[in-house]
C-alpha positions in Angstrom: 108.6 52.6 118.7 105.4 54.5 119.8 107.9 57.6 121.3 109.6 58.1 117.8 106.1 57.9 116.3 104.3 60.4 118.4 106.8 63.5 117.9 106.7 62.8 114.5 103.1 62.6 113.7 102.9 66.1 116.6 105.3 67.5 114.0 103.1 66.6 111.3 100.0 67.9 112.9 101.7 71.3 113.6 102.9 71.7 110.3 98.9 70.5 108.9 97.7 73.6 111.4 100.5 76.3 110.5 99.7 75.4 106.4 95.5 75.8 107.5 96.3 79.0 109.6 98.3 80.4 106.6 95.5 79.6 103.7 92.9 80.7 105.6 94.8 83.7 106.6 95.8 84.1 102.9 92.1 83.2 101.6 91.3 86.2 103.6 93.8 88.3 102.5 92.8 87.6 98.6 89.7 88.1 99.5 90.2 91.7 100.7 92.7 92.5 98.5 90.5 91.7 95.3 87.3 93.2 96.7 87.9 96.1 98.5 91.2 97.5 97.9 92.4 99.0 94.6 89.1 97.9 93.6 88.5 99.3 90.3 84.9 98.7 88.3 85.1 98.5 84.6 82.2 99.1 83.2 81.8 95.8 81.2 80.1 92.9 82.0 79.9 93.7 85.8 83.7 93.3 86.0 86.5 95.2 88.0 90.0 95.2 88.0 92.4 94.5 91.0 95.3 93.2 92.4 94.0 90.2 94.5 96.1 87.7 92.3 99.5 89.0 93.8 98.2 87.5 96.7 97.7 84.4 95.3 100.9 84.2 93.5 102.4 84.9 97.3 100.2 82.0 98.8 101.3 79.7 95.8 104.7 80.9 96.3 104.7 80.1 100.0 102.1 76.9 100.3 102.0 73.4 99.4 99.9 73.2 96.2 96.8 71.8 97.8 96.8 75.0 100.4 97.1 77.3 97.9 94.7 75.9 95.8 92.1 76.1 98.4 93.4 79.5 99.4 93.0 81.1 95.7 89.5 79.3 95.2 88.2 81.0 98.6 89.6 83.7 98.0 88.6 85.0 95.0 85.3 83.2 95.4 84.2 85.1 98.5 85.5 88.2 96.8 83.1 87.9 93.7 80.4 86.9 96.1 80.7 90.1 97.9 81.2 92.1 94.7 80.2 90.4 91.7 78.3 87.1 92.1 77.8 86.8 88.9 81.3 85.3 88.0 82.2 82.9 90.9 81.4 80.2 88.7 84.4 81.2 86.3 86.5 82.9 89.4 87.1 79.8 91.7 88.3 77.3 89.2 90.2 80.4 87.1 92.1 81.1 90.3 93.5 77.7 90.9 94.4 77.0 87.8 96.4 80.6 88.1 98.1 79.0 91.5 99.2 76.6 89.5 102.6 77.3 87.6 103.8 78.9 90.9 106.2 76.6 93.5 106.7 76.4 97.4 109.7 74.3 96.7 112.7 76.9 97.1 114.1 78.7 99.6 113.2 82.1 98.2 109.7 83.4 97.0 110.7 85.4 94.1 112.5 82.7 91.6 112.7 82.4 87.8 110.5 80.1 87.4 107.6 82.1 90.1 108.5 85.1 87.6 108.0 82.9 85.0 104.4 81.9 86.2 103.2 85.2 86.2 103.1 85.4 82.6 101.4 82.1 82.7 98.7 83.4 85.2 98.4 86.1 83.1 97.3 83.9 79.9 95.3 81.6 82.0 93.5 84.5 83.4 93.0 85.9 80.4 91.9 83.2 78.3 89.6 81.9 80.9 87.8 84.9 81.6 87.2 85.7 77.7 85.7 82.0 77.7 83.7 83.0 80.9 82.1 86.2 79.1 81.8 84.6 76.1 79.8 81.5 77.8 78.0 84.4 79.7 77.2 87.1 77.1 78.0 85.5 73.7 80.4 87.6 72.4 83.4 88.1 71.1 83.9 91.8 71.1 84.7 91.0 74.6 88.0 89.3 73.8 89.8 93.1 73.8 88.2 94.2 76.7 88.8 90.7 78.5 92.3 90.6 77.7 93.1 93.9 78.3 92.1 93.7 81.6 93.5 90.9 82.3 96.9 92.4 80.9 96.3 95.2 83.8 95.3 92.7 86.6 97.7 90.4 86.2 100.5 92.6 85.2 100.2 94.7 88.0 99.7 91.8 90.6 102.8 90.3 89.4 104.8 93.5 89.7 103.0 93.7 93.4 104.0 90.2 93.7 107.6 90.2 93.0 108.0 93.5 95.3 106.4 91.6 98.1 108.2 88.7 97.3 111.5 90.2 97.0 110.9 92.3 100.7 109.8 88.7 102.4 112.6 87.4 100.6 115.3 89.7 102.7 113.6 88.9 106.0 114.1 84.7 104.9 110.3 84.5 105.9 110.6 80.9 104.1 113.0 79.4 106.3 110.9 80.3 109.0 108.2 78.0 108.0 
């Protein structure tokens, strides 16, 4: 009894370490991504535009939803505190809740329903971040700059995203995890 149940829980400890190497290697990642490169400053409200969130479709894609979780909420967190401190309150929960729709369930990265949950990170983005600079700055005008944005941001991570995806994809990185 104690040999089968020492492989086992080695098994489980290496998987544990391989899914903490990969979110802090993804955290990373997101957080370089988002602000550093293609980082583009609006103008309004102290905000930018980038393409950090293909990255965390990719970790949400390839993680167990805890990891990924943790990954976008670093992430983007240490991002805005390098950047734009102003907004980590809004960024770190805004950035799970984007991780959410996305699943590490299939074999591939790119599926119809992680295509799918683009479009929802691109309304949870959105919506959250008008809320955010309406809680900030009180206004509403925002609302077309906000979503706007967002449209940009999101749309292009997701295109980023499913190219990425799609290129892992052919080299079956999933199956090697």
């Amino acid at each position: 009894m104690t040999s089968r149940t020492l492989p086992r829980t080695g098994e489980k400890q290496k998987k544990k370490l391989k899914y903490l190497t990969l979110t802090g290697l993804m955290a990373a990642m997101i957080t370089i991504m988002t602000a550093y490169i293609c980082h583009i400053p609006t103008g309004i409200n102290s905000g930018y535009l980038h393409f950090g969130d293909a990255l965390i479709y990719l970790a949400a894609a390839l993680l167990p939803t805890p990891y990924a979780l943790t990954a976008a909420a670093v992430g983007g967190g240490l991002a805005d505190l390098l950047t734009s401190p102003l907004w980590i309150p809004a960024t770190i929960p805004i950035k799970m809740l984007i991780a959410l729709p996305f699943t590490c369930k299939s074999a591939k990265i790119v599926t119809p329903r992680n295509v799918t949950a683009s479009v929802l990170a691109l309304l949870i983005s959105g919506i959250g971040y008008f809320l955010a600079e309406y809680l900030i700055f009180g206004t509403w005008p925002a609302l077309i700059a906000s979503m706007s944005g967002s449209l940009i941001q999101s749309g292009g991570s997701a295109v980023f995203f499913i190219i990425i995806g799609l290129a892992l994809d052919k080299t079956h990185v999933k199956t090697m995890m």
